[in-house]
OpenMM code with the backbone's topology and positions (N, CA, C; nanometers):
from openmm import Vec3, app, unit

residues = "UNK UNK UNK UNK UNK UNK UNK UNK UNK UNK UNK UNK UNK UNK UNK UNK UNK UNK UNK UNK UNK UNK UNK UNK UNK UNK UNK UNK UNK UNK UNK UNK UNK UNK UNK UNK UNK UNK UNK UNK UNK UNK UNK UNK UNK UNK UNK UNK UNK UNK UNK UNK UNK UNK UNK UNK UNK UNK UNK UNK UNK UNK UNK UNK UNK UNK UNK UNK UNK UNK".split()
positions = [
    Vec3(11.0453, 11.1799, 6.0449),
    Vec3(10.9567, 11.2561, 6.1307),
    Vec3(10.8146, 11.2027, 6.1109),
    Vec3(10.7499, 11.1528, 6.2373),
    Vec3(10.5668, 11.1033, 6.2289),
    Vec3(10.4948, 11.2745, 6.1881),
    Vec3(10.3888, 11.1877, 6.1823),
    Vec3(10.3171, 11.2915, 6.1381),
    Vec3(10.2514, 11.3490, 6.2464),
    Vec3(10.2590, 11.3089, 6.3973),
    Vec3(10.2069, 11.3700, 6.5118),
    Vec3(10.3465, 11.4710, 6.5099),
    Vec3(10.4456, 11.4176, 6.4939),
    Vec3(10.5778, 11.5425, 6.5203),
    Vec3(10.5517, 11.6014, 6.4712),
    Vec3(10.5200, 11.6313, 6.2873),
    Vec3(10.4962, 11.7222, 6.2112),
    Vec3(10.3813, 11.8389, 6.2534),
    Vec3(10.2538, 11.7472, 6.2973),
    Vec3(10.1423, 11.8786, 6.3732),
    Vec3(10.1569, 11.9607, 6.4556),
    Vec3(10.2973, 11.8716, 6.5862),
    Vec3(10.3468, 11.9286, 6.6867),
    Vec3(10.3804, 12.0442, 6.6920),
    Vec3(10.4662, 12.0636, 6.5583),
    Vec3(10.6087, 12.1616, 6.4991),
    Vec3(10.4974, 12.2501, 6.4761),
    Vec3(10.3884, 12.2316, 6.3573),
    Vec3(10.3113, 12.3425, 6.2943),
    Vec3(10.2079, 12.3998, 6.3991),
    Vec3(10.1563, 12.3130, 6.5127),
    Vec3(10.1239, 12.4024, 6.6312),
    Vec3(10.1838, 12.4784, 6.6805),
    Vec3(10.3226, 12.4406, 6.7065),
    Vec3(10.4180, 12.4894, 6.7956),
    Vec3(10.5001, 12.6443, 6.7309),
    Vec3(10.4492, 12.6269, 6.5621),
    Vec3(10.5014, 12.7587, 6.5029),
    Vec3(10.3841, 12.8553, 6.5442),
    Vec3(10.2491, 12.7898, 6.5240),
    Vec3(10.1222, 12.9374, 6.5582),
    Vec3(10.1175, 12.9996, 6.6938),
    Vec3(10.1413, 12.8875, 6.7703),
    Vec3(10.1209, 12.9414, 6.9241),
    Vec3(10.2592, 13.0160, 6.8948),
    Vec3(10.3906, 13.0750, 6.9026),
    Vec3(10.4820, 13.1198, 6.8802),
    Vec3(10.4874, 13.2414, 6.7923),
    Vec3(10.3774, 13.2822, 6.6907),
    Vec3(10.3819, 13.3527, 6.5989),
    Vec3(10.2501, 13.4282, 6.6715),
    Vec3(10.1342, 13.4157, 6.7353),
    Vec3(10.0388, 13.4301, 6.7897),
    Vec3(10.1128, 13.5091, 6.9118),
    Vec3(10.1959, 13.4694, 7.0042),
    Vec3(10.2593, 13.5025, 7.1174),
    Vec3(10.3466, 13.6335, 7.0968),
    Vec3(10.3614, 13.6181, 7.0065),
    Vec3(10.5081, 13.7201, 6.9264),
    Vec3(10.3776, 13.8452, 6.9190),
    Vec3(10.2898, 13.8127, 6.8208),
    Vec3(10.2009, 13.9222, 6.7674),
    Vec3(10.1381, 14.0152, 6.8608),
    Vec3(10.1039, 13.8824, 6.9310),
    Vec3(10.0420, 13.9707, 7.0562),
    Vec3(10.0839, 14.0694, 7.1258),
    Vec3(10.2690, 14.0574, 7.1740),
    Vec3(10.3249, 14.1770, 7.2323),
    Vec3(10.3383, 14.2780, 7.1330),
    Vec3(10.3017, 14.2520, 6.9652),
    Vec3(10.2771, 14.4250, 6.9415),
    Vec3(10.1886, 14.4716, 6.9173),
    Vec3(10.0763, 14.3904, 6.9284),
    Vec3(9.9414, 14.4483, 6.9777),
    Vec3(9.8493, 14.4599, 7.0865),
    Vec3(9.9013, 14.4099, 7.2016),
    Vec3(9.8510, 14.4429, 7.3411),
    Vec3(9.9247, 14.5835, 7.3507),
    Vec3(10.0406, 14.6595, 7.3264),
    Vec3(9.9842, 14.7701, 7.3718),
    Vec3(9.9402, 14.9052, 7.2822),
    Vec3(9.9372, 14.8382, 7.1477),
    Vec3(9.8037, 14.9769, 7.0932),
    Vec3(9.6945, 14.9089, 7.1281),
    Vec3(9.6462, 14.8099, 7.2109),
    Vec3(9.4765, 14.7876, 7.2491),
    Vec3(9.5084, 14.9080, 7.3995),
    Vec3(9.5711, 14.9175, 7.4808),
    Vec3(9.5391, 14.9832, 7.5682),
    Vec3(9.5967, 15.1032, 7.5285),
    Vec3(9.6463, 15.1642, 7.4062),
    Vec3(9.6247, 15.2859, 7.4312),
    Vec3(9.5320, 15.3257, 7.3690),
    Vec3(9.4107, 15.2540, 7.2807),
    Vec3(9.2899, 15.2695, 7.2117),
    Vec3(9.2229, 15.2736, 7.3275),
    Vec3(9.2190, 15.2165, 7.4694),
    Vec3(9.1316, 15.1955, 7.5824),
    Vec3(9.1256, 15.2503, 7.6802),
    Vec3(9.2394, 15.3727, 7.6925),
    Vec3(9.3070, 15.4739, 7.7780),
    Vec3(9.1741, 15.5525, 7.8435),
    Vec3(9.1239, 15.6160, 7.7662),
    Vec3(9.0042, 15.6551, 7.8171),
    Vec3(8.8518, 15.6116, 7.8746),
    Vec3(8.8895, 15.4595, 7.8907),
    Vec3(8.7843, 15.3893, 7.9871),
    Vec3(8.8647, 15.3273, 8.0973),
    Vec3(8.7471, 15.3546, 8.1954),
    Vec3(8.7784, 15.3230, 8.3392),
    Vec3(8.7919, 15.1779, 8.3614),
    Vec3(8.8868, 15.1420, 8.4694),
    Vec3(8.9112, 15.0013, 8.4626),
    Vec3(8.7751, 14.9634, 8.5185),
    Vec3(8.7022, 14.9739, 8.5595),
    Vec3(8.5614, 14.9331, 8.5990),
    Vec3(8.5085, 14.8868, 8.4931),
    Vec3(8.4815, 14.9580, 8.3970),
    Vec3(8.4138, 14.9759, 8.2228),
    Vec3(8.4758, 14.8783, 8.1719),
    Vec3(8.6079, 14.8609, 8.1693),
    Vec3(8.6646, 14.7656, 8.0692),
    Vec3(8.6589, 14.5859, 8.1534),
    Vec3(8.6457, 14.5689, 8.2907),
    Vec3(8.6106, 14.5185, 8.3065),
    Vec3(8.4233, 14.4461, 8.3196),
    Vec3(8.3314, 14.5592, 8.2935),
    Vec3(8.2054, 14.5450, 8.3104),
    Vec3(8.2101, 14.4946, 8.1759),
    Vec3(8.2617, 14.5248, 8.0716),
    Vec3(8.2561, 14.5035, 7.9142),
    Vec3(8.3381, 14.3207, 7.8900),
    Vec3(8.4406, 14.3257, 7.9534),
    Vec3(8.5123, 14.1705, 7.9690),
    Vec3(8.4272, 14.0700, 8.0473),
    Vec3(8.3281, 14.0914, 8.1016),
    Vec3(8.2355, 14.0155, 8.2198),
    Vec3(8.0893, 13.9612, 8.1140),
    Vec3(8.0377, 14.1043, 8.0325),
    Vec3(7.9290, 14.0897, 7.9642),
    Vec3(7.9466, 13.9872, 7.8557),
    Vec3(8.0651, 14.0098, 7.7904),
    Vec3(8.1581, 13.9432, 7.6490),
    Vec3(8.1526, 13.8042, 7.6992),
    Vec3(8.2160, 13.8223, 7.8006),
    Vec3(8.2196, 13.6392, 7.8059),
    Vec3(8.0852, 13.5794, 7.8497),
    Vec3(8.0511, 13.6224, 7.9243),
    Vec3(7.9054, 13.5305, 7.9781),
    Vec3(7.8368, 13.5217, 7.8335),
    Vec3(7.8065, 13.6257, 7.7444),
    Vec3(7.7549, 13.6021, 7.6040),
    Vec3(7.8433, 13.4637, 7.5494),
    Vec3(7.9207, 13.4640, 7.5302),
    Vec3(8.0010, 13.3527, 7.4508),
    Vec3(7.9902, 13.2633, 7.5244),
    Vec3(7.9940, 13.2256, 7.6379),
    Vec3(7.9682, 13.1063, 7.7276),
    Vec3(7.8213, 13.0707, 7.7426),
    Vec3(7.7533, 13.1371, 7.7375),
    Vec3(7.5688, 13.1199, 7.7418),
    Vec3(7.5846, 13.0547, 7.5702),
    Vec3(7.6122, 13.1054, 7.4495),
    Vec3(7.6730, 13.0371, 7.3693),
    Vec3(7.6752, 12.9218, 7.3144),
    Vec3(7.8222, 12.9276, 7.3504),
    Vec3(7.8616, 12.7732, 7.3525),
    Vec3(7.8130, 12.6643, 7.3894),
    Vec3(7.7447, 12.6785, 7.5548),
    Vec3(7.6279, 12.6148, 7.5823),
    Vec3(7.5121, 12.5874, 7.5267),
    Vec3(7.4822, 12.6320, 7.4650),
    Vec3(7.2992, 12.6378, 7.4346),
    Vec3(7.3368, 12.5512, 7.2775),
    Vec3(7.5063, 12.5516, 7.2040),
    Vec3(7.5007, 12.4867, 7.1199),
    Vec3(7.5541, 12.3854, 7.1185),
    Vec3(7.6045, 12.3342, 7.2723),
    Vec3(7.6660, 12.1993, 7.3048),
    Vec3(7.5515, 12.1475, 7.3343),
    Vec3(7.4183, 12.2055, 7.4085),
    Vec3(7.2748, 12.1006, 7.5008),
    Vec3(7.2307, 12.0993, 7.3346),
    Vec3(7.2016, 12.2197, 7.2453),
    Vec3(7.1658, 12.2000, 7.1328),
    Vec3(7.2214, 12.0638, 7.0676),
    Vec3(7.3263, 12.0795, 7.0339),
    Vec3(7.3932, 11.9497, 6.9868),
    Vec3(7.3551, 11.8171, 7.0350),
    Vec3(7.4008, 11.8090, 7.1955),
    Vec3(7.3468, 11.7036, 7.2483),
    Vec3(7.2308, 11.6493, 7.2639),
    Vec3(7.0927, 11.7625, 7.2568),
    Vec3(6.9655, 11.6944, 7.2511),
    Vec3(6.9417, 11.6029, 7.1168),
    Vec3(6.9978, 11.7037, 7.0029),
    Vec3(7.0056, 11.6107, 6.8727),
    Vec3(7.0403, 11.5027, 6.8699),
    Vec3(7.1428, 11.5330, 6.9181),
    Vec3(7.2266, 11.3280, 6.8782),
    Vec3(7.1760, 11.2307, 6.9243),
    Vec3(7.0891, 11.3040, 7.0486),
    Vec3(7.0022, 11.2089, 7.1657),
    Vec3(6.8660, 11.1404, 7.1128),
    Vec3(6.8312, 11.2294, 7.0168),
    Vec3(6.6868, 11.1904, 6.9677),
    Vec3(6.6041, 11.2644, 7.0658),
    Vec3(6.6531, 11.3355, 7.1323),
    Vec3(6.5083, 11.3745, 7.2516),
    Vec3(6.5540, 11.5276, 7.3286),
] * unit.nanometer
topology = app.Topology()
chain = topology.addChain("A")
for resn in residues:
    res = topology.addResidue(resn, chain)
    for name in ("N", "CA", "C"):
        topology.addAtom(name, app.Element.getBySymbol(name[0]), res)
């Protein structure tokens, strides 16, 4: 077995163990969320990401001005 097979396998166990987990915790997240309106939980999923994406950005141009010298 290469050692790309070997990473393959040990990816291929997290995404699988990750997938598994998830169906027994997606639904105690919505019954913790029962009492917000799907509006809310989407106004809250909209804010979350644009934060993390404004983010990521500002530390990829960050990054990239560095490496640039300028």
């Amino acid at each position: 077995m290469s050692d790309i097979e070997s990473q393959d396998e040990r990816a291929g166990f997290w995404f699988a163990l990750t997938a598994y987990g998830s169906w027994g915790v997606i639904p105690v997240y919505f019954k913790l969320v029962a009492f917000a309106t799907p509006i809310e939980i989407i106004a809250h999923r909209v804010h979350w990401v644009a934060l993390v994406i404004f983010s990521v950005e500002g530390l990829y141009h960050q990054r990239k001005v560095t490496a640039t010298g300028g």
